[in-house]
C-alpha positions as CSV (number, residue, x, y, z in Angstrom):
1,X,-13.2,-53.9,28.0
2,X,-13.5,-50.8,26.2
3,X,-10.8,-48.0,27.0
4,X,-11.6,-45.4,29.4
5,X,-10.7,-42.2,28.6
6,X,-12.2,-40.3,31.6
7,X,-13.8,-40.7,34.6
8,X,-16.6,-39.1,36.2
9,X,-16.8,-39.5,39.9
10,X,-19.3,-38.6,42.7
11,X,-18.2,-37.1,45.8
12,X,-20.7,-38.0,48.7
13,X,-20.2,-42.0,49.4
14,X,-17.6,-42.2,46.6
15,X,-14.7,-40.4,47.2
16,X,-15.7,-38.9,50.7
17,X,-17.8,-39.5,53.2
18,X,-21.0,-39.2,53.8
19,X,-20.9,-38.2,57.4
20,X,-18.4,-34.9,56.2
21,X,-21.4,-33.6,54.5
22,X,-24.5,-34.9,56.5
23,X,-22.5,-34.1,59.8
24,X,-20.3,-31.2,59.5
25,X,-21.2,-29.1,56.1
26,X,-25.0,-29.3,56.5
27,X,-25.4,-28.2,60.2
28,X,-22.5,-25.2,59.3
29,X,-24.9,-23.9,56.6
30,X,-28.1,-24.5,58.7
31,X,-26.4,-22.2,61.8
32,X,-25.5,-20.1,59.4
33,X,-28.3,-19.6,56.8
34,X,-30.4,-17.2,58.4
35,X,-27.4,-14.7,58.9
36,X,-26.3,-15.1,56.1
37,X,-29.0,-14.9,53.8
38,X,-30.1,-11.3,56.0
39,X,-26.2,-9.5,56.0
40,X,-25.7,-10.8,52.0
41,X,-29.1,-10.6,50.6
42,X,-28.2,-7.8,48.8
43,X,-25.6,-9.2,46.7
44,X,-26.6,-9.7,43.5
45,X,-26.1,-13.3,43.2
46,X,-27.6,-14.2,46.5
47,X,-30.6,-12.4,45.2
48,X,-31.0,-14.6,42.2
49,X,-30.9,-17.7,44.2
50,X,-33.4,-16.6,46.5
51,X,-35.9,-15.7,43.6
52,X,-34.9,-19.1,42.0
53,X,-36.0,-21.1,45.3
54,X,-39.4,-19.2,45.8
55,X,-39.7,-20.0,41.9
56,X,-38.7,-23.5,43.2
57,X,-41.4,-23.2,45.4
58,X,-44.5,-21.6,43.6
59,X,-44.4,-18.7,45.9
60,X,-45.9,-15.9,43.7
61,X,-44.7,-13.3,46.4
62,X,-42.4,-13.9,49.9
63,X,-40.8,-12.1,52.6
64,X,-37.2,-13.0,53.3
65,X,-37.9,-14.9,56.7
66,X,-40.4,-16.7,54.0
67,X,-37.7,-17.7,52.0
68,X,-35.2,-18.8,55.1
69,X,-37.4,-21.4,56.5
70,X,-38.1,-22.4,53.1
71,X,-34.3,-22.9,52.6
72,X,-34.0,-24.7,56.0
73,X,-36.9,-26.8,55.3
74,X,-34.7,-28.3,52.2
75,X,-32.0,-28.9,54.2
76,X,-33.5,-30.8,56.8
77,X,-35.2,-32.6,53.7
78,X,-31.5,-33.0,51.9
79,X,-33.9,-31.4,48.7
80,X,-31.6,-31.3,45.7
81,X,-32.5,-27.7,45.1
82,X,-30.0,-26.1,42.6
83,X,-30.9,-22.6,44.5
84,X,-30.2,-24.3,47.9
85,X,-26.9,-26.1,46.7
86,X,-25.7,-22.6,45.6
87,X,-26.4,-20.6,48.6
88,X,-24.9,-23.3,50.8
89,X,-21.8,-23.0,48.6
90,X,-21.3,-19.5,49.3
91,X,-21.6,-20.3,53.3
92,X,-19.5,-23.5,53.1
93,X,-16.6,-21.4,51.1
94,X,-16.3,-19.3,54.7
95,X,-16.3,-21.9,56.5
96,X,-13.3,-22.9,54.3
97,X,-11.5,-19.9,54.3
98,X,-11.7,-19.8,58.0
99,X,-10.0,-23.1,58.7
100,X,-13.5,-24.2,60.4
101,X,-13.0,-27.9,58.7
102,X,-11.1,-29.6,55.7
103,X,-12.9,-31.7,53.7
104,X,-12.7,-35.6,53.9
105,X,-11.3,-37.8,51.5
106,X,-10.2,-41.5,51.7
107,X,-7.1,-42.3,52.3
108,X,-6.6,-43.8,48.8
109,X,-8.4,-41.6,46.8
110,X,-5.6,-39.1,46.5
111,X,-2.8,-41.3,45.2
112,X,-5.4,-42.9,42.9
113,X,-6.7,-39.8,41.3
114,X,-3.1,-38.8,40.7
115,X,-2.3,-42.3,38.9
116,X,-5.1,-41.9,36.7
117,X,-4.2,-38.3,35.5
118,X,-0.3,-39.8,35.1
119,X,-2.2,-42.1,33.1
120,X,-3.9,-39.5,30.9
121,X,-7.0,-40.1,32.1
122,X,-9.3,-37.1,32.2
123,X,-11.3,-36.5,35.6
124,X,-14.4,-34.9,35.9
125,X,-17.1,-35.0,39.0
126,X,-20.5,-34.7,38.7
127,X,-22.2,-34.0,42.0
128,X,-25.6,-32.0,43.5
129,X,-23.7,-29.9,45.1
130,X,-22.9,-26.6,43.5
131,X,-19.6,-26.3,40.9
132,X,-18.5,-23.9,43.3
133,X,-19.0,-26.0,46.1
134,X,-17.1,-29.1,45.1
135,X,-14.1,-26.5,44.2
136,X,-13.9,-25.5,47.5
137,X,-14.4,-29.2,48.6
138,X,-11.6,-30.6,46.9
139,X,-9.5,-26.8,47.0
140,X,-9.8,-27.4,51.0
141,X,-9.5,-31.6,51.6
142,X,-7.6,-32.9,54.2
143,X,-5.1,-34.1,51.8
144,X,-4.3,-30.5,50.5
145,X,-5.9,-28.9,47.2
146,X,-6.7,-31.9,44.8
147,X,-8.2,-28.9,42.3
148,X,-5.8,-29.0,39.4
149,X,-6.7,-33.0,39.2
150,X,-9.7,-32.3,37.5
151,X,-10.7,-31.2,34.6
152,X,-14.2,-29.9,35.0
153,X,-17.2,-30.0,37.2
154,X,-20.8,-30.7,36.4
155,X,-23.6,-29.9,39.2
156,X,-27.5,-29.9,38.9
157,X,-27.9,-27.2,36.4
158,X,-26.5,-30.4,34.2
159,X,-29.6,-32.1,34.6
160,X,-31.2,-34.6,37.6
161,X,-28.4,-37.4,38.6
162,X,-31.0,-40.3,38.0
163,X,-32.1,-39.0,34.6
164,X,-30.3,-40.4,31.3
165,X,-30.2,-37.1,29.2
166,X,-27.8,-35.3,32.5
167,X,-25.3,-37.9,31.3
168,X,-25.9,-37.4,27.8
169,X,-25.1,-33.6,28.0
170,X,-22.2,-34.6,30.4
171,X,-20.6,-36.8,27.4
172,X,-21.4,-34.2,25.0
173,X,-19.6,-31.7,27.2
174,X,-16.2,-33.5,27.8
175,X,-16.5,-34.5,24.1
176,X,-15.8,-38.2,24.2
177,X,-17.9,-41.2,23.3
178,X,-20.1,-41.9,26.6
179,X,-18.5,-45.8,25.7
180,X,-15.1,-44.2,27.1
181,X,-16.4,-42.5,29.5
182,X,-16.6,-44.1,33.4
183,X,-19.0,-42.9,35.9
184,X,-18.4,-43.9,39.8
185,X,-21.6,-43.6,42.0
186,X,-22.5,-45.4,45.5
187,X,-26.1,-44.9,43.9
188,X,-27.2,-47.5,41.8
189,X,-30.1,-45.6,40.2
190,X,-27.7,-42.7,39.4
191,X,-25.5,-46.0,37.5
192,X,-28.5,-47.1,36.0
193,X,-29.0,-43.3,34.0
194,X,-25.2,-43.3,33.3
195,X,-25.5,-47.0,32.1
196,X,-28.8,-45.9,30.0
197,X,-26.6,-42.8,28.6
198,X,-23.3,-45.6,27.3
199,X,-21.0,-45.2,30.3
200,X,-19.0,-47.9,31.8
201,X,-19.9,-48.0,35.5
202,X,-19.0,-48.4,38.9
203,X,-20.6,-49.0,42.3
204,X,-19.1,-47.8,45.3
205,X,-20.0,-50.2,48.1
206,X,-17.5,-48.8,50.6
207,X,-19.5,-49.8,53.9
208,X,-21.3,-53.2,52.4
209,X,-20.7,-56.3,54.4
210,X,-20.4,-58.2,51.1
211,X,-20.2,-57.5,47.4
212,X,-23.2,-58.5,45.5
213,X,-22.4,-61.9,43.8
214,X,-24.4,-60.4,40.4
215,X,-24.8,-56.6,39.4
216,X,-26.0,-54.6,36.3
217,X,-22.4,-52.7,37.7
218,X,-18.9,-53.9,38.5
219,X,-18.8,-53.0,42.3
220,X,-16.1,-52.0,44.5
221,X,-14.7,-51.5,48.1
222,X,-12.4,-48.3,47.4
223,X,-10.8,-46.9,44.5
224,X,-7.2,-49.0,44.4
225,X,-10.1,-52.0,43.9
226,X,-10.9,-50.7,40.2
227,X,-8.5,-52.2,37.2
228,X,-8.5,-49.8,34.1
């Protein structure tokens, strides 16, 4: 086996659940989106991702109620809209600040994360949800602030996460051989770009009732399953 030098991880399915986000952080921003977006629509940055999501959409011009149900359209639709991801961040980091919810991590994904750093490995995550967003995600986990694990953070202005060149630039940004590099998905079509861009791989199969016998990618329960 080649030597891994880094590891790329996922968050939704991988190191957390799915649930957390689907059950807890999207319904917080949906509540909140129309509030937000008409108290803090000012700010500059909130303006930009508005105009990016009615660029998103084609609209050539939009009202602001427009450009609300537009936004909680996507989230009932889970769109990976940069623009959404952003504006989602910005109401998820109150929710954070204000002790509303932590966010979920399993159990052995702490201790693990810390081996591999004690190892040298570097850790990255690569994730649709905003950079800022998965700051505050792993900033505010249930097992305390896992932030100064990681070495960077890559998000959709990357690229796509099913689209080979995404994990190109991701190699080229950490500066290592995509060969050393290790990617951990519970999406095998997000493996298969990674795979197609040199990484090593690995499937996340937390829930399955069995392993597959044969895979394009080794595949594991949880993280204390995967030998470096």
């Amino acid at each position: 086996m080649i030597e891994v030098r880094a590891i790329v991880t996922d968050i939704e399915g991988t190191t957390s659940s799915i649930h957390f986000v689907k059950d807890v952080l999207f319904p917080y921003a949906r509540k909140r989106l129309p509030a937000f977006v008409e108290t803090h629509g000012d700010r500059p940055e909130v303006q930009h991702w508005l105009h990016e999501a009615a660029k998103e959409a084609g609209f050539i011009e939009a009202s602001r109620q427009e450009v609300i149900e537009l936004l909680l359209r996507w989230i009932d639709e889970d769109r990976k809209s940069t623009a959404l991801k952003a504006l989602q961040g910005m109401i998820w980091q109150e929710g954070y600040e204000a002790g509303d919810y932590r966010a979920h991590v399993y159990p052995e994904v702490p201790a693990r994360l810390r081996t591999w750093r004690a190892q040298g490995l570097k850790l990255y995550v690569y994730s649709s949800g905003s950079v800022p967003a998965q700051k505050l995600f792993f900033g505010y986990s249930e097992a305390g602030d896992l932030t100064p694990l990681f070495a960077g953070y890559f998000d959709t202005e990357t690229g796509p996460k099913r689209e080979q060149a995404s994990y190109e630039a991701i190699a080229e940004a950490i500066g290592e051989q995509p060969a050393h590099l290790l990617f951990l998905s519970d999406i095998e079509q997000e493996l298969d770009a990674a795979r197609a861009a040199g990484f090593q791989t690995g499937w996340l199969l937390r829930d399955a009732a069995t392993l597959p016998a044969a895979s394009t990618h080794p595949a594991y329960r949880d993280f204390d399953a995967i030998a470096l």
